[in-house]
N, C-alpha and C positions, 0 to 999 in steps of 0.2 A: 504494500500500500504506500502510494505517496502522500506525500501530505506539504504543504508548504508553510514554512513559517516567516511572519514579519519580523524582520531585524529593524533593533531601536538605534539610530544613532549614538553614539559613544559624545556626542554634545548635541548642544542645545541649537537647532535651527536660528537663522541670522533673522533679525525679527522683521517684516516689511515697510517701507518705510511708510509714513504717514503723513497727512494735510489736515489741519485744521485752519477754516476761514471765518472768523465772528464778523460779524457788523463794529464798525467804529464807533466811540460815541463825541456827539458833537459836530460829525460831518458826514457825509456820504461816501461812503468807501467799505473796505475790509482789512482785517490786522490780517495776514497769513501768516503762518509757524510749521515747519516741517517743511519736506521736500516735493519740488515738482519735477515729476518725474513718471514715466511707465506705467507705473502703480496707481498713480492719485492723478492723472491729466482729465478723467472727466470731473472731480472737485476743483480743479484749478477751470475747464472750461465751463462749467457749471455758475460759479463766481460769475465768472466776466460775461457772459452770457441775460445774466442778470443785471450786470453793469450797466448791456448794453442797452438792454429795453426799458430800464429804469430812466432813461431821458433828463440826467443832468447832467447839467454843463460839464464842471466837474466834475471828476468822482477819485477819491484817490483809494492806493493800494498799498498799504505797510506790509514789507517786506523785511522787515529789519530779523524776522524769527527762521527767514527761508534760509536752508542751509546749501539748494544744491535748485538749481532748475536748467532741466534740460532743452534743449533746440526746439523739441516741439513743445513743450510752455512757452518758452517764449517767440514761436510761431505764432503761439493758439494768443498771446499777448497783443502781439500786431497784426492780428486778422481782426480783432475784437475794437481794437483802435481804428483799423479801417471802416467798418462797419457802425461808428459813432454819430457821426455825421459834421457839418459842418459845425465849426466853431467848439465843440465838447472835444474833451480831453482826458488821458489819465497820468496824473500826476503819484510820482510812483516815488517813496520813502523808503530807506532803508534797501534799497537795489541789490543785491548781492553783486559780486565786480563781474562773476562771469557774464548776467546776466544784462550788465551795460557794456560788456564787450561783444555779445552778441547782439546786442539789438544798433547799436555802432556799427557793427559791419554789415549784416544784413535789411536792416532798416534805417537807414543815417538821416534820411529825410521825412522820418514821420512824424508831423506835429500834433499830431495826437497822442502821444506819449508824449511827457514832460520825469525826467530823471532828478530830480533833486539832489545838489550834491550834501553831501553831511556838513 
């Protein structure tokens, strides 16, 4: 007779990363914390999404908790910004560097993102 048995790792799985988005208080926006990335890109497009159709001027994004966002966040970033319409913006706090070095080279002319420096 066969029989097959589950073998338990000898450690502990690397745990997935995570996104949490709140509401601001005192302005229109969202604090982020965690990473954007693979895992969490429909919470990050989910956000901006809401951003979008929320129809203010501005709207800003605290990022100062994000540890890591990849090409496609901040793809799904300035697709969101295109999609704003004339004169609205997103004024973006706390930027991670990667993620004002990508949007510099891939998007260098989009004034709908506004990067705040510290």
């Amino acid at each position: 007779m066969l029989t097959t048995r589950r073998r338990t790792p000898a450690w502990p799985a690397e745990p997935v990363p995570g996104l949490t988005v709140h509401p601001l208080d005192g302005c229109r926006g969202v604090r982020a914390a965690g990473e954007i990335g693979l895992a969490t890109h429909m919470i990050w497009e989910s956000a901006l999404e809401q951003a979008v159709r929320e129809g203010e001027g501005v709207y800003y994004l605290e990022l100062s908790d994000v540890t890591f966002v990849d090409i496609a966040g901040a793809g799904a970033l300035a697709a969101a910004a295109e999609r704003l319409g004339d004169g609205r913006r997103f004024v973006v706090h706390g930027t991670p560097p990667a993620l004002r070095r990508v949007l510099d080279m891939f998007w260098p002319d989009l004034p709908a993102i506004e990067v705040l420096t510290p």
